[in-house]
N, C-alpha and C positions, 0 to 999 in steps of 0.2 A: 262620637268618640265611644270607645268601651268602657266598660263597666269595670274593667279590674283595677286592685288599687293603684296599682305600678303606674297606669295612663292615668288616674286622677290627678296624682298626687306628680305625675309629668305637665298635666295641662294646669296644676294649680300654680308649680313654680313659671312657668312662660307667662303666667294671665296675672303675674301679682301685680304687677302697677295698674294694670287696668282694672281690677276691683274695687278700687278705690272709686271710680267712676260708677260701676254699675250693680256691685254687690252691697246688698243687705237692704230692710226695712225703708232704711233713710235714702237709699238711692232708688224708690219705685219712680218717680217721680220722672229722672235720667233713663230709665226704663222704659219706661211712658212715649217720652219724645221719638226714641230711638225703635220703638215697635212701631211710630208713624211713619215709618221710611219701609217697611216692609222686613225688619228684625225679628228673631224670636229669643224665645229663653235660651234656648239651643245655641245659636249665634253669640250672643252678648256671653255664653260662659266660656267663649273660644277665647285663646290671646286678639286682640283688637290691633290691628294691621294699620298703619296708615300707609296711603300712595299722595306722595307728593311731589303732584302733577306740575309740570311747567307749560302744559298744553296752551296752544294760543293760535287762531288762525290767520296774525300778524306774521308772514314770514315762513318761507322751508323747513327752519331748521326743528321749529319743533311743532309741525304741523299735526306730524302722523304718531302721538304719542298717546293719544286718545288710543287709537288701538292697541299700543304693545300696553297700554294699561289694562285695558280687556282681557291680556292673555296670561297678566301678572296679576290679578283677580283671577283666575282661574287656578291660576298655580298653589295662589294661599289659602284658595280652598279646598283645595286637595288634600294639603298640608295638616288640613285640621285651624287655621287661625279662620278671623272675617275682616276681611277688606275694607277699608273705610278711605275713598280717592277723595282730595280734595287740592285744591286749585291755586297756582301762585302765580306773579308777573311773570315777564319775561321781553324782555327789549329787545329786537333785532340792533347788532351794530351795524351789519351791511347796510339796512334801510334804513336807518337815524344816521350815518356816514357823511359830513359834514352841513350839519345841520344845528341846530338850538339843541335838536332832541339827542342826542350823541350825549349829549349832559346828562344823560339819565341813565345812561349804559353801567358804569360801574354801581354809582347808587344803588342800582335794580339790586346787587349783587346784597348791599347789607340789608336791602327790605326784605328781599328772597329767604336772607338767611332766619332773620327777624318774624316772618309770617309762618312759616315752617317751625320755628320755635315755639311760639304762640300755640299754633294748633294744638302739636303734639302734648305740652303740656297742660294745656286745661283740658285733654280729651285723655289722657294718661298712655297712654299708646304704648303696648308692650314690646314695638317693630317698628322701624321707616322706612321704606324704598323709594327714592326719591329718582324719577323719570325726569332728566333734561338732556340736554341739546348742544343749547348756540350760548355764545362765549361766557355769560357772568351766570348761566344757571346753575351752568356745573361749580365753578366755586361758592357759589351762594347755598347750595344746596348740602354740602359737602364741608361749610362753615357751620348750618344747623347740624349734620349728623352730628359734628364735636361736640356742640355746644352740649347738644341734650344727652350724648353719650349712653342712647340705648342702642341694640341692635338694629344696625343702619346699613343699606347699600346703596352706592350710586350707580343706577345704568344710565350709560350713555345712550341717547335714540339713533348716533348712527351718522357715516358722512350721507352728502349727497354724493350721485354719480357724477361722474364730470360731464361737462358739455363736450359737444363735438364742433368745430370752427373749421370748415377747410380738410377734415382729414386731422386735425390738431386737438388733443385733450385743455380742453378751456374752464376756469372754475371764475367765481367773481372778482379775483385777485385781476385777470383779461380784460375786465369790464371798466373796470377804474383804470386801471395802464392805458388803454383806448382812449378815455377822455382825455388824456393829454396827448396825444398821439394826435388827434383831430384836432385838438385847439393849434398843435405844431404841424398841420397841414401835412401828418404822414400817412393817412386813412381819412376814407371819405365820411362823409354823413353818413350814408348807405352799411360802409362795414361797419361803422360802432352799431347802427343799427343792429345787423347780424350777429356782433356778440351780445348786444343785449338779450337779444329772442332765445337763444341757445345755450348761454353758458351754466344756466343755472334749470336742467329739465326736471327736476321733481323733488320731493321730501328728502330732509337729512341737512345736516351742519355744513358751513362751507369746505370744499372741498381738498386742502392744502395740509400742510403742517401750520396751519393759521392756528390761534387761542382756542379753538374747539377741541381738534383735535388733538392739541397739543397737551389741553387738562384732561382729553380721556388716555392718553398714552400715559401721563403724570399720575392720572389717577388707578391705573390696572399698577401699572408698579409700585404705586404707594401703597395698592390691596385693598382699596376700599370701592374698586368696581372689580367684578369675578373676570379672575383671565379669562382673552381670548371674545368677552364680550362686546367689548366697544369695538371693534375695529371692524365688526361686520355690516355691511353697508345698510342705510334707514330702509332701501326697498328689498332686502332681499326676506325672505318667505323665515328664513334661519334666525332672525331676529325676532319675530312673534316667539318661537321654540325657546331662546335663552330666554325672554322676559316670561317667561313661562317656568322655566327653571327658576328662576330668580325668588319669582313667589315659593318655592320650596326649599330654596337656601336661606331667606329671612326668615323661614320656621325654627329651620336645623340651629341658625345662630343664636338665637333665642333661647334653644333647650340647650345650646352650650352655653350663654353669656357672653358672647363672643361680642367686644363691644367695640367701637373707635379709637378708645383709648389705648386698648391693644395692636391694633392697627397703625395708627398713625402715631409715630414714633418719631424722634430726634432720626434714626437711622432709615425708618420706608422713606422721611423726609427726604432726606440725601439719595435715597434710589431713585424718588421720584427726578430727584433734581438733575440726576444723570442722564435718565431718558428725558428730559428736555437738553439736554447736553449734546448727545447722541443723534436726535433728531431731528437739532438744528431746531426748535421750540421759539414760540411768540414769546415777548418780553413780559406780556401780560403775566408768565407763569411766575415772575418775578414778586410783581403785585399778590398775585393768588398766595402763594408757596409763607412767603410774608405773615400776609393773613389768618391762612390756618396754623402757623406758628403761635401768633398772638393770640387765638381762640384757644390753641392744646396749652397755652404757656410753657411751650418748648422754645430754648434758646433757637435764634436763626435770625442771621442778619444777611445784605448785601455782601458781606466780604465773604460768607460760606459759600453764597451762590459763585462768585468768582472763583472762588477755589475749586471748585466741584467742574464748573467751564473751563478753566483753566489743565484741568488734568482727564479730561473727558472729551477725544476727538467724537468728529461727528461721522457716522456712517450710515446715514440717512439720505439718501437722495430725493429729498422731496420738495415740492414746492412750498413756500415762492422762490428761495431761490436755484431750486434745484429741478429733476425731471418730475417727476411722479405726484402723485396725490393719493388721498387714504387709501382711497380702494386699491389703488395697485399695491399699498403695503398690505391688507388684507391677503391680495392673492398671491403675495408672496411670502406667505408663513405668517403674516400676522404683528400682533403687538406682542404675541410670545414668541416671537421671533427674534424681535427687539432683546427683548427680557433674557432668551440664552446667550447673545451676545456679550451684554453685559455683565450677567452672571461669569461664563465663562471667562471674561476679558479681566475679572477680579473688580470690578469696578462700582459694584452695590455690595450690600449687606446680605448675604443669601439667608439668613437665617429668619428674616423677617414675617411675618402672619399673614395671611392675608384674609378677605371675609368668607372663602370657602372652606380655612381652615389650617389648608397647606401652607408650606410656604412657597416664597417665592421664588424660591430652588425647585422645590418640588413643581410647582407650574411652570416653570419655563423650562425641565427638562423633559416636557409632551411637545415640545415646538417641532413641527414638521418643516422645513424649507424646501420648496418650491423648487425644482430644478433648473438651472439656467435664470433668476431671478437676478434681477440689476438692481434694486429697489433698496436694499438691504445691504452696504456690504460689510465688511469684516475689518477687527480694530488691526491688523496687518496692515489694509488698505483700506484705509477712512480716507474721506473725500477735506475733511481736514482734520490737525493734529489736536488742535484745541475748538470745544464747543462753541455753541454759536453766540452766547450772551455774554458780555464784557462789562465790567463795572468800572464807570473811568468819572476820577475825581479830581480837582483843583480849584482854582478861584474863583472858577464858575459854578462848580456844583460841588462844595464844600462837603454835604454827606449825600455825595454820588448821585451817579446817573449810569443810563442802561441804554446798551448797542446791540444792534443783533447782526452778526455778518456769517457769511461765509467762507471765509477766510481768503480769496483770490481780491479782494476789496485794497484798494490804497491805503497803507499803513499809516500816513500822516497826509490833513486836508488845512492849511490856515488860508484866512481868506476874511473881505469884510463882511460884516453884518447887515443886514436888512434885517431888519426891525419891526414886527409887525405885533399888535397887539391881542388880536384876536386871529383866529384861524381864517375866518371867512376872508379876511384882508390880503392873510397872507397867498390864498389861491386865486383871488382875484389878480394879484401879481404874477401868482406861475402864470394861470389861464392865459393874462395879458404878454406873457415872453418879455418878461420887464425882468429873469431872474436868469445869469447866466453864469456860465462855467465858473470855476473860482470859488463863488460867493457862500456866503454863512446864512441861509435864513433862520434868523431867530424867534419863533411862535410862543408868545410866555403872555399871562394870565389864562393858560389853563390850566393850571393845577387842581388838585385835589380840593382846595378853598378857593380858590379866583376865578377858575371855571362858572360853577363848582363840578365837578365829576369828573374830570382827565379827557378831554374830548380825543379820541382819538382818527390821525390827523392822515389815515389813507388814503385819501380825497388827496389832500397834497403830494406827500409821497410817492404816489403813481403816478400822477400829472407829471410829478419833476420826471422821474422815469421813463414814462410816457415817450418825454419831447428827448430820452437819450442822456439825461442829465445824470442819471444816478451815481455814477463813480467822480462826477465832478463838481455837486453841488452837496454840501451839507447842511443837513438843515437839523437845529435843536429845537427840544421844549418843553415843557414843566411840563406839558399835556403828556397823552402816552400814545403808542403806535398798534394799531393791528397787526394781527400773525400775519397781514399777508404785506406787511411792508417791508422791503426791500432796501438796499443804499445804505447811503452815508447817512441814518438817521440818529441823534440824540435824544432818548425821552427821560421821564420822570426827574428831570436834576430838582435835587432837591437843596437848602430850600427854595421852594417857589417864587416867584414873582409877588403873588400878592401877601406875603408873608414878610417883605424885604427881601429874599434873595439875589443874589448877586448877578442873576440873570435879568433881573426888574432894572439894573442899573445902569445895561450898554447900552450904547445908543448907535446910530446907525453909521458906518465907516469903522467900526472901533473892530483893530483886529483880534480874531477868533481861533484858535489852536488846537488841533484835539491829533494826539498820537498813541495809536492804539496798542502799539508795543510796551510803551510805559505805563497805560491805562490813565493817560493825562487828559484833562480839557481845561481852557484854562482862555480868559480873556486878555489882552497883554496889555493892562493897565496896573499901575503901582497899587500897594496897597492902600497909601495916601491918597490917591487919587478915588478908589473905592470909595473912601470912609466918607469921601468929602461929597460924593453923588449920595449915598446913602443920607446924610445929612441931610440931603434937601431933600429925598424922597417923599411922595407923601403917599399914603396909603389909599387905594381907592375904594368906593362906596362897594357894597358887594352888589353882586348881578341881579341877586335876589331877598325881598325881605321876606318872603312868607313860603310855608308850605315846602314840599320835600327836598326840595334844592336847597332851598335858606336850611333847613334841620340841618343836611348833611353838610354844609359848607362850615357851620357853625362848630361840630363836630369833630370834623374829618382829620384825620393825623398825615404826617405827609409820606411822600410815597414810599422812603425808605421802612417805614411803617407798614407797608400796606395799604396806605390810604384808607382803612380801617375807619371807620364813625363811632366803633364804641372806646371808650375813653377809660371806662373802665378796666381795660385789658390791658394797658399801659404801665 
């Protein structure tokens, strides 16, 4: 750096919290350590960078972030700051997808948030850029920027490319649908082979408007990722080049102050909310959106998100239930693409911040569109009039529960219950074709506490879809759904199963009612009759005594909440 006062006295405000770490007599010591890693005096009087990595070689989605970290160290040194990468979980949901370990999927999100908080502050960190991926990193990630409320940006690492099946664009949403497809004797052993081998060809998040993608579109218009960055695919050459930028923007935001708190507002809230509206979004953003509510201690309940779905068609054509996948919204204008839409459509807050500075008027009035582009279309001609998430409450799920459609779906489904206790149970019954047209399967002790971690229940889901079932089986449950679930699905009713909720109290034959026009669900038992199962209920042992499941089960708030573990935020 230079010697004039102007730059001193610029690198002394950006480095003030980190002197506290490594300036004066009493910190030789902190010094000391930090010169055995290859530091100099030079370096330690720069602002102090963290990259928090979600890197892991469990899985696609965030295989290849070790590199854009290379190029985001590059970037902050350009800048003038020093780079300090350091390392968090990261759970695949595709891979742990109806398993024991799928219990560990949301969890990961408050440890992620938790370890990142940690760091930052016992290392004083003047900056964070936290690199993730696949589905709970980027909320997990984007929980600590709040929390610790210094200059913070989330890059996205990026979808994958889709597979190729036949001449046909395939993502792992194909791969799960197949296994029920096979167990209903409509594809051989052979094909599901061939979607196996194909659908997923190299690095990046699953391919769809699934949870990944869905919290980096949530999160470019909430502004706490730089437009125009996530949507570019994890292989292409242009994604080293932004995370490269990126390292130059957590500088600039620093010598402004530019912090989350400015950023993530009661109203980016509600923009983000839109673009999952718009784009036909995973239910998980429900959970997320929640979350960081309860970290900003900004009002936001279920009944905003309904309101926001509710007056927010969807123009999104993309999968699961639609044609396309990220990369075709990349190449047709992008996630500011999205953003002028909705800008234009009056449908966000245009005035809002975002971390490059501008707002989010000003970024989405660079959106270029594609010509002749399908991907995208326009609130004239949305593909439906109201967005994709619906908040439907009654006797069954007293404070709410979450749908995710497309709107061409059957507006009312009653039908009996099947009853299953555990998830495993209940796709041993799809697999077995023991579940047919009509019926209600009802999945309950997975909740947030009887789980414990919301297992979420694609495995089924698909299967029902699979065998053809989707518009005539419904199936509910405390657990929650992946982005890439499709149908008649209920998840997160709250309360739970192992808390007492009124879903712990049906039993099998009892009929089941959900009508989507009224945003009803509802089991058709008196209330008397309620009271007097719940009398006899008994509460069961939990899943787990010890270690990170028991903590967060012990914890955990329920989903209307965010499923949130910290208690204090309540």
């Amino acid at each position: 750096m230079a010697d004039s006062p102007e730059i001193r006295d610029q690198v002394q405000a950006m480095n003030a919290r980190s002197r506290q770490l490594v300036a004066g007599d009493d910190r030789a010591g902190a010094r000391s350590m930090l010169k055995a890693i290859g530091l100099t005096d030079a370096d330690l009087a720069k602002p102090l960078i963290g990259i928090a990595n979600t890197w892991t070689e469990i899985g696609p989605c965030n295989f290849h972030l070790r590199r854009l970290a290379h190029k985001l160290k590059e970037g902050i040194r350009a800048a003038g700051g020093t780079p300090f990468e350091f390392n968090t979980v990261s759970i695949s949901d595709g891979i742990t997808m109806g398993t024991e370990g799928m219990k560990a999927s949301l969890i990961s999100r408050e440890m992620i948030a938790d370890s990142i908080e940690l760091v930052a502050r016992a290392n004083y960190l003047d900056g964070v850029v936290a690199l993730s991926a696949c589905d709970k990193t980027m909320p997990g990630t984007i929980m600590a920027l709040i929390r610790l409320d210094v200059p913070g940006i989330m890059l996205y690492g990026g979808s994958i490319m889709p597979g190729n099946f036949r001449g046909k664009d395939v993502t792992v949403q194909d791969v799960y649908e197949a296994i029920g497809a096979r167990a209903a004797g409509k594809i051989s052993a052979e094909d599901l082979k061939e979607i196996e081998d194909v659908a997923c060809p190299g690095p990046g998040a699953c391919g769809g408007q699934f949870t990944a993608n869905t919290m980096a579109t949530l999160a470019e218009i909430m502004g706490i990722c730089p437009m125009g960055y996530a949507d570019i695919p994890a292989v292409a050459e242009e994604k080293d080049t932004v995370s490269y930028k990126v390292g130059e923007l957590i500088m600039k935001m620093i010598a402004e102050d530019l912090r989350p708190s400015k950023i993530i507002t009661r109203q980016s809230m509600e923009n983000a909310m839109a673009s999952v509206a718009a784009t036909g979004g995973s239910t998980n953003a429900v959970l997320h959106t929640l979350a960081f509510a309860r970290e900003a201690g900004i009002p936001w309940t279920i009944d905003d998100i309904e309101a926001i779905n509710k007056r927010t068609p969807i123009i999104a054509d993309m999968k699961p239930a639609g044609k396309y996948t990220a990369v075709d919204v990349h190449k047709a204008g992008g996630i500011r693409l999205i953003a002028q839409r909705l800008v234009n459509g009056g449908y966000v807050h245009n005035d809002c911040i975002t971390v490059t500075g501008k707002t989010l008027a000003e970024e989405a009035a660079t959106a270029v569109e594609t010509p002749g582009q399908q991907v995208i279309k326009t609130f004239e001609n949305p593909i439906s009039q109201n967005g994709g998430l619906h908040i439907l409450k009654g006797n069954l799920a007293p404070r709410g529960s979450v749908i995710k459609l497309k709107g061409d779906e059957p507006r009312i489904h009653r039908g009996p219950a099947r009853v299953f206790d555990t998830e495993q149970a209940s796709m041993h019954a799809v697999q077995s074709l023991l579940i047919k047209a009509g019926d209600v399967v009802v999945i309950r002790y997975e909740g947030p506490t009887g789980g414990p971690g919301m297992r979420e229940m694609l495995g089924v889901t698909a299967a029902i879809n699979g065998q053809g079932l989707g518009r005539d089986v419904l199936l509910i449950t405390d657990g929650r759904f992946s982005g890439a679930t499709r149908g008649l699905s209920v998840g997160h009713i709250a309360p739970e199963a192992a808390v007492g909720g009124p879903i712990g109290l049906v039993r099998e034959g009892d009929m089941i009612r959900i009508d989507i026009d009224n945003r009803l669900i509802e089991v058709e038992l008196s209330d008397e009759e309620l009271a007097k199962r719940k009398a006899a209920w008994v509460k069961p042992a939990p899943n787990y005594m010890r270690g990170a499941l028991a903590k967060y089960a012990y914890t955990a708030q329920q989903a209307d909440d965010g499923a949130i573990s910290n208690i204090g935020l309540l």
